[in-house]
ZABA-556437 format. One record per atom (N, C-alpha, C): residue number from 1; atom name; y, z, x. Coordinates in steps of 0.1 Angstrom, whole numbers, plus 5000, padded with zeros to 4 digits. Example, Ala and Ser with C-alpha at 12.3 -4.5 7.8 and 13.67 -1.06 7.14 Angstrom:
2
<atom num="1" atome="N" north="4943" up="5078" east="5132"/>
<atom num="1" atome="CA" north="4955" up="5078" east="5123"/>
<atom num="1" atome="C" north="4967" up="5078" east="5132"/>
<atom num="2" atome="N" north="4978" up="5071" east="5128"/>
<atom num="2" atome="CA" north="4989" up="5071" east="5137"/>
<atom num="2" atome="C" north="5000" up="5079" east="5129"/>
This chain:
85
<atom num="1" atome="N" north="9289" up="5378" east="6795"/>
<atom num="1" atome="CA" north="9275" up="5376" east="6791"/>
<atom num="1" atome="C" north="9269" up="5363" east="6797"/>
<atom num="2" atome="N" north="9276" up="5353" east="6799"/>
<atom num="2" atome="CA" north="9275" up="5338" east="6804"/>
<atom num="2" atome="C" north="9267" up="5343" east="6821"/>
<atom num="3" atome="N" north="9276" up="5353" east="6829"/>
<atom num="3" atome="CA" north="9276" up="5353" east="6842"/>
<atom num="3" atome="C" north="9255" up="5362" east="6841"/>
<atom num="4" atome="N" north="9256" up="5369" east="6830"/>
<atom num="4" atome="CA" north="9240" up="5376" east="6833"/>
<atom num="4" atome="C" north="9230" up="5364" east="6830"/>
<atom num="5" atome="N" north="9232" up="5355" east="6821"/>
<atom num="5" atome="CA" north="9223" up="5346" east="6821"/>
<atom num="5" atome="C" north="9220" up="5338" east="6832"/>
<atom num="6" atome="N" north="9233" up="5337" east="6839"/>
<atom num="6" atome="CA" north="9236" up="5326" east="6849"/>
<atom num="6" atome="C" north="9225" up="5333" east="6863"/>
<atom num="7" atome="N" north="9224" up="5346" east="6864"/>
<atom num="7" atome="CA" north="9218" up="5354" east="6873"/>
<atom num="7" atome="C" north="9206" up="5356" east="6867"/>
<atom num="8" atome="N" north="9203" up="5356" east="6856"/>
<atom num="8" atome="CA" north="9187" up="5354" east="6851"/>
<atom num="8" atome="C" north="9178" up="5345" east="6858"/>
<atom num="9" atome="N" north="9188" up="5332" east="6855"/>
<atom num="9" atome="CA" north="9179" up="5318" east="6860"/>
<atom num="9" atome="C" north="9180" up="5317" east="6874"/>
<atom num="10" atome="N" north="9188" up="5324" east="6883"/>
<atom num="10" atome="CA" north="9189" up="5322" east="6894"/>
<atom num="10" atome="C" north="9179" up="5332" east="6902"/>
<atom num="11" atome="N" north="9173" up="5342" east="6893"/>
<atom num="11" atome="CA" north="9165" up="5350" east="6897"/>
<atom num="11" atome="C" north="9148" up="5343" east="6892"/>
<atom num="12" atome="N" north="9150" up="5338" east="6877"/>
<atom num="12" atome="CA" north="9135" up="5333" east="6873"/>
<atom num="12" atome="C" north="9134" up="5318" east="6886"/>
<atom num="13" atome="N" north="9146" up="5315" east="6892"/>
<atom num="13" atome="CA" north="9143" up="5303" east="6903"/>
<atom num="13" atome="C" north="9134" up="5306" east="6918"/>
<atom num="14" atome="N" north="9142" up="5321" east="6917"/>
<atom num="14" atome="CA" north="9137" up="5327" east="6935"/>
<atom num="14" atome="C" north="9124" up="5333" east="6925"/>
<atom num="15" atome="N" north="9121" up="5336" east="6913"/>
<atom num="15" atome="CA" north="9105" up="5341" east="6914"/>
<atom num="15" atome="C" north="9095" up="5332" east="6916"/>
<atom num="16" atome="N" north="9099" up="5317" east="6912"/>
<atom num="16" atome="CA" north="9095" up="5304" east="6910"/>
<atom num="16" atome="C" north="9088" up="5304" east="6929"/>
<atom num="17" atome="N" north="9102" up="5308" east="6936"/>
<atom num="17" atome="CA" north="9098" up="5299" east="6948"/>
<atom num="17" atome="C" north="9088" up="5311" east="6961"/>
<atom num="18" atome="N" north="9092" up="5321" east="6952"/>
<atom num="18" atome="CA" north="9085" up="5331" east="6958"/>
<atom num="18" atome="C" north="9066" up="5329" east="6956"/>
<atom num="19" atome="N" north="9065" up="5327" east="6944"/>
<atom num="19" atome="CA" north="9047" up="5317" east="6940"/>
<atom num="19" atome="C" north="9047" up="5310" east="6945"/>
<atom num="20" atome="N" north="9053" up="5298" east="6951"/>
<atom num="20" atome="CA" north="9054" up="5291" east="6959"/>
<atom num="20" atome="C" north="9054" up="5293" east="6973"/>
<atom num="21" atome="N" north="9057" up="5301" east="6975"/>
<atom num="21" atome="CA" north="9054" up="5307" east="6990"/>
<atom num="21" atome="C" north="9041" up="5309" east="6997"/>
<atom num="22" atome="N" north="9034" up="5312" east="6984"/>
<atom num="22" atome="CA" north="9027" up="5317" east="6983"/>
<atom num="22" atome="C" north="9013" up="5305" east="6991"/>
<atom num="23" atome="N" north="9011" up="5297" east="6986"/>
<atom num="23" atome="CA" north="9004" up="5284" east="6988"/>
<atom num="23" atome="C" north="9006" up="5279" east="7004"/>
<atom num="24" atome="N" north="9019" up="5282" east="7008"/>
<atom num="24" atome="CA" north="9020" up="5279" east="7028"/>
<atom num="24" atome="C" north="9020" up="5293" east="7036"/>
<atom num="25" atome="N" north="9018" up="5303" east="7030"/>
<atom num="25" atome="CA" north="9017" up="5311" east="7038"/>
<atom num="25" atome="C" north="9001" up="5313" east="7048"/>
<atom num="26" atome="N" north="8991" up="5305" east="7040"/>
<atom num="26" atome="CA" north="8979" up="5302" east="7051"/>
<atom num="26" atome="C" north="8981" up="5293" east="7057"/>
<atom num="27" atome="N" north="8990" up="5286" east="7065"/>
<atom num="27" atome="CA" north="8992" up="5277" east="7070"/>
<atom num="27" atome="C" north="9002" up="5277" east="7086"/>
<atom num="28" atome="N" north="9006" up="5291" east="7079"/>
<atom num="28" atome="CA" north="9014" up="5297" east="7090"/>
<atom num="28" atome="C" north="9009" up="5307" east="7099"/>
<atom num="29" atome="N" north="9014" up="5313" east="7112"/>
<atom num="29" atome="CA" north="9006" up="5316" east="7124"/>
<atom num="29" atome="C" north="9012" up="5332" east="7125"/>
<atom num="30" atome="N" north="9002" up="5337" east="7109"/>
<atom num="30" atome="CA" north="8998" up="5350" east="7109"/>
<atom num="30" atome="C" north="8985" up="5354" east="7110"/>
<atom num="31" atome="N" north="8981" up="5365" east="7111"/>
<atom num="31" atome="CA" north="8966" up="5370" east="7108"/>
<atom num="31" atome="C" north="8964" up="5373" east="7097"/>
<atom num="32" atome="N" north="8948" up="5374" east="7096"/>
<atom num="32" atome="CA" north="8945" up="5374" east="7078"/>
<atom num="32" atome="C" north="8947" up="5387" east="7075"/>
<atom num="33" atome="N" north="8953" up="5395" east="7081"/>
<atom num="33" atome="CA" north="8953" up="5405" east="7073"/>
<atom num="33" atome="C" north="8974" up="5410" east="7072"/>
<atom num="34" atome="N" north="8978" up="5402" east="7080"/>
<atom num="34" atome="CA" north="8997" up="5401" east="7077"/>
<atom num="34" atome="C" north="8993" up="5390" east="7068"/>
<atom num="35" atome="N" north="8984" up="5378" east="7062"/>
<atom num="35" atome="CA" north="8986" up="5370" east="7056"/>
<atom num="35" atome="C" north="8984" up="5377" east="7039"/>
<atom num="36" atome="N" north="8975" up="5383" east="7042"/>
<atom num="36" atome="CA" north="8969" up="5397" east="7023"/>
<atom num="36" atome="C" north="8981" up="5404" east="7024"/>
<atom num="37" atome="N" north="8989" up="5410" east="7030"/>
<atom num="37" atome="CA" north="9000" up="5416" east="7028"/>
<atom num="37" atome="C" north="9013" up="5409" east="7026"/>
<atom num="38" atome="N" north="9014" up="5400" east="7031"/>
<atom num="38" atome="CA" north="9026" up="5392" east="7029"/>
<atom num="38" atome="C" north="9025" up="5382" east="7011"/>
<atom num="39" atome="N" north="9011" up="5380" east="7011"/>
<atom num="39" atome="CA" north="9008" up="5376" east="6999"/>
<atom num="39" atome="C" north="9011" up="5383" east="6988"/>
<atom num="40" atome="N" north="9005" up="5395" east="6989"/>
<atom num="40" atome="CA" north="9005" up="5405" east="6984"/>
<atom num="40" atome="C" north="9022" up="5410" east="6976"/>
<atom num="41" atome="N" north="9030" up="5411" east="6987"/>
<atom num="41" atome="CA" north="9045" up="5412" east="6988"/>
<atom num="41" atome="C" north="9052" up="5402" east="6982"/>
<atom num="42" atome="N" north="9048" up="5390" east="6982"/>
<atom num="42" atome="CA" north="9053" up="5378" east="6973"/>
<atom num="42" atome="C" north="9047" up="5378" east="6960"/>
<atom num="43" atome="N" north="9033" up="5379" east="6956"/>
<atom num="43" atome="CA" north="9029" up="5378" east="6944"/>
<atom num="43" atome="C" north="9035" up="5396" east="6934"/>
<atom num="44" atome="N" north="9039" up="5408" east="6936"/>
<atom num="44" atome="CA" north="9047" up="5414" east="6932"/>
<atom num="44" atome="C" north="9058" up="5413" east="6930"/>
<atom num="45" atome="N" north="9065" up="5411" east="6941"/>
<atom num="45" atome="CA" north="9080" up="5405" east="6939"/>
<atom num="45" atome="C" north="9086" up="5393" east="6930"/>
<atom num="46" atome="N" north="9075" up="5386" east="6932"/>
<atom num="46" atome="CA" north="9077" up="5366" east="6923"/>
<atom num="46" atome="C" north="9073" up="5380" east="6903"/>
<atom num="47" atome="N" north="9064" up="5384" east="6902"/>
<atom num="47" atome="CA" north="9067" up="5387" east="6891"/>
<atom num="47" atome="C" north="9076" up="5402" east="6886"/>
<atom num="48" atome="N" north="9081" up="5409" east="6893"/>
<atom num="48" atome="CA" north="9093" up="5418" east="6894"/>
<atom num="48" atome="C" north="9108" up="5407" east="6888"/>
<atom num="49" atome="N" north="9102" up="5398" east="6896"/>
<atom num="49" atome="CA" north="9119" up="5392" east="6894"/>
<atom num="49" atome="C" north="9117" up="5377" east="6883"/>
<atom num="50" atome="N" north="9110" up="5379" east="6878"/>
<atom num="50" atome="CA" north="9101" up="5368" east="6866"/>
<atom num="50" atome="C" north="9107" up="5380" east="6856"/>
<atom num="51" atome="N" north="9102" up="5395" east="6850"/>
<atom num="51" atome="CA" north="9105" up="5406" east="6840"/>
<atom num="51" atome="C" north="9117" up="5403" east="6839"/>
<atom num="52" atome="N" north="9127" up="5406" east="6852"/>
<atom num="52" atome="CA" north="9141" up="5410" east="6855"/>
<atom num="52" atome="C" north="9147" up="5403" east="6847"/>
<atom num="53" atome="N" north="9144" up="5386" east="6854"/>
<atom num="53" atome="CA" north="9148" up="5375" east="6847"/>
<atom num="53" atome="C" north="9149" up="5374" east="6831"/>
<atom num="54" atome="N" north="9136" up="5375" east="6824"/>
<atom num="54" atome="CA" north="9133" up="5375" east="6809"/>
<atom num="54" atome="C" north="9140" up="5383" east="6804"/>
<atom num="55" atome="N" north="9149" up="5395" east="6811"/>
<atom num="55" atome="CA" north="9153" up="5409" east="6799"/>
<atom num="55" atome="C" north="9167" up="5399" east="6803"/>
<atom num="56" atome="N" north="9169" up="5395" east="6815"/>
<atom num="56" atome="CA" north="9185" up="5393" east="6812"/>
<atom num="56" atome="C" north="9189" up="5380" east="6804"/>
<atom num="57" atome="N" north="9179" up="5370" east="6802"/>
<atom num="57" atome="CA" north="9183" up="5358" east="6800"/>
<atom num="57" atome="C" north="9181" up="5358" east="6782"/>
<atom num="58" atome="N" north="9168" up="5367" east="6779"/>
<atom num="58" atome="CA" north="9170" up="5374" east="6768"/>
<atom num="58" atome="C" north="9158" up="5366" east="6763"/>
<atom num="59" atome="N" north="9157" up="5369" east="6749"/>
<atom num="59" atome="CA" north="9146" up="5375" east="6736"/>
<atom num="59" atome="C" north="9140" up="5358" east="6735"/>
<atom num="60" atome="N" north="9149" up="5353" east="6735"/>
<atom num="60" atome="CA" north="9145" up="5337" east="6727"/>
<atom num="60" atome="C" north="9142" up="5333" east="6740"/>
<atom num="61" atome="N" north="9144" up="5334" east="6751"/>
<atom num="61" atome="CA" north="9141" up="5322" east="6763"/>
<atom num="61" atome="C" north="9123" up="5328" east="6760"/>
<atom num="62" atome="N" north="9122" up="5338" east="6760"/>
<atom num="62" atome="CA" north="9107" up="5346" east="6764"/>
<atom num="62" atome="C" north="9100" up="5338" east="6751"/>
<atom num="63" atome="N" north="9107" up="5337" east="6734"/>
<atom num="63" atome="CA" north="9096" up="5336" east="6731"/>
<atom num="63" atome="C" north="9092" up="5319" east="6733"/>
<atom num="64" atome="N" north="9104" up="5310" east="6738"/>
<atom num="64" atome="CA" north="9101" up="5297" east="6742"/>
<atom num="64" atome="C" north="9092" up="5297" east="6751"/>
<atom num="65" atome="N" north="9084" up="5306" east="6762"/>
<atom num="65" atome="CA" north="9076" up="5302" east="6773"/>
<atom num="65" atome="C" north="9064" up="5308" east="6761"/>
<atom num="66" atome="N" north="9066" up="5319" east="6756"/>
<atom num="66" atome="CA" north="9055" up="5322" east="6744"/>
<atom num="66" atome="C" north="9046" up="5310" east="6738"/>
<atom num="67" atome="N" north="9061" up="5305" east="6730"/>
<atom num="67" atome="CA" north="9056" up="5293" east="6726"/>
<atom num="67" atome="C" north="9045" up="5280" east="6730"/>
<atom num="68" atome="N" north="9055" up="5282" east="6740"/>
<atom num="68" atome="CA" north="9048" up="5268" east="6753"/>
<atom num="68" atome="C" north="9033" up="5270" east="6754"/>
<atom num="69" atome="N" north="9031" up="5285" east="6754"/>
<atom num="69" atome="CA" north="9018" up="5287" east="6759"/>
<atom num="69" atome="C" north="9007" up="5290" east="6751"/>
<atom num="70" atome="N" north="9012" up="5291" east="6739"/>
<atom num="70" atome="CA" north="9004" up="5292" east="6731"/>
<atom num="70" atome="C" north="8998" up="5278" east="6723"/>
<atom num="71" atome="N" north="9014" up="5273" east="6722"/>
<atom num="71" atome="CA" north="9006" up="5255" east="6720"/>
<atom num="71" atome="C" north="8995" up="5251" east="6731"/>
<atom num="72" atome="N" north="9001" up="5254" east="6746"/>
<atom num="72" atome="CA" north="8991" up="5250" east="6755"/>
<atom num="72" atome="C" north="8977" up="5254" east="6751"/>
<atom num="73" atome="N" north="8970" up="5269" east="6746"/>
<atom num="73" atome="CA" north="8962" up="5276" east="6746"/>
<atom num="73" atome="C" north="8956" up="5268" east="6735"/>
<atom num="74" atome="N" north="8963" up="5263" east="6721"/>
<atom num="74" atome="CA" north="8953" up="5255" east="6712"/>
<atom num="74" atome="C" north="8951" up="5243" east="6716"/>
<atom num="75" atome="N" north="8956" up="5241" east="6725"/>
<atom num="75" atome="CA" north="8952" up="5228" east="6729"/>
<atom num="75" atome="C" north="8938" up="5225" east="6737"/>
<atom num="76" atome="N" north="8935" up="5238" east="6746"/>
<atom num="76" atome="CA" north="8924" up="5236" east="6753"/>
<atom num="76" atome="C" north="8911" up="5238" east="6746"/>
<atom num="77" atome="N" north="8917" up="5249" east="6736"/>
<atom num="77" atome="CA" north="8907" up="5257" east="6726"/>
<atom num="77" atome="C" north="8902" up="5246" east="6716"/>
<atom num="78" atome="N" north="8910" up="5235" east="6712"/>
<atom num="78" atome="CA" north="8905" up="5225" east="6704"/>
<atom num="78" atome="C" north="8900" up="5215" east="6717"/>
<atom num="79" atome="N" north="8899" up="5212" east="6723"/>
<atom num="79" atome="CA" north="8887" up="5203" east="6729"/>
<atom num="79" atome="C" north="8874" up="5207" east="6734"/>
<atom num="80" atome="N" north="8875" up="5216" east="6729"/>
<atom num="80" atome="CA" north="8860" up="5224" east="6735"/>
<atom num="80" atome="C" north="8852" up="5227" east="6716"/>
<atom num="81" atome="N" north="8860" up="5221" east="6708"/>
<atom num="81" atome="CA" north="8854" up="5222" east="6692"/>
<atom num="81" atome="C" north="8845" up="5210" east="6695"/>
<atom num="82" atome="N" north="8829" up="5211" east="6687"/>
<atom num="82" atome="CA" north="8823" up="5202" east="6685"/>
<atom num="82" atome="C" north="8827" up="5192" east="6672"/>
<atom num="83" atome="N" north="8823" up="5179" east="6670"/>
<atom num="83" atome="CA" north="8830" up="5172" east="6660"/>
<atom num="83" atome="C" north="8819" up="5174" east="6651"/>
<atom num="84" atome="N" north="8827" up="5172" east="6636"/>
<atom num="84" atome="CA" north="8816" up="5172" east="6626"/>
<atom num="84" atome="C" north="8817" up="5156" east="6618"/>
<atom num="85" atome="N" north="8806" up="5148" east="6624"/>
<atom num="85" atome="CA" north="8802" up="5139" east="6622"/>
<atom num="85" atome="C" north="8791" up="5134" east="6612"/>
């Protein structure tokens, strides 16, 4: 069980760097239309292997990013409240 977790994170790492790929691939000396496709190919794949990751590393890691983001989400949503003064 130890060894699927261990391949979870090693996969939620390569989806990490695969979005990250993502940011230099206009930089490099393809054309814009190998650059939409190669983009393209990274932004499916970085989240293919983001799912993969979540089912193997399991229930509680997912609902911790849940979490994260939902705190994040009241957080934005309350600075945009007017005060009552």
């Amino acid at each position: 069980m130890k060894k699927v977790k261990i391949i979870g994170y090693i996969l939620l790492l390569l989806s990490c760097l695969l979005w990250g790929l993502i940011f230099i691939i206009p930089w490099l000396d393809f054309s814009k239309s190998q650059i939409v496709v190669i983009t393209t190919i990274l932004i499916i794949a970085g989240e293919i292997l983001f799912y993969i990751s979540i089912i193997l590393i399991g229930k509680s890691f997912f609902d911790k990013i849940k979490n994260r983001l939902k705190f994040w989400k009241k957080k934005a949503n309350n600075n945009n409240l007017p005060s009552h003064r």
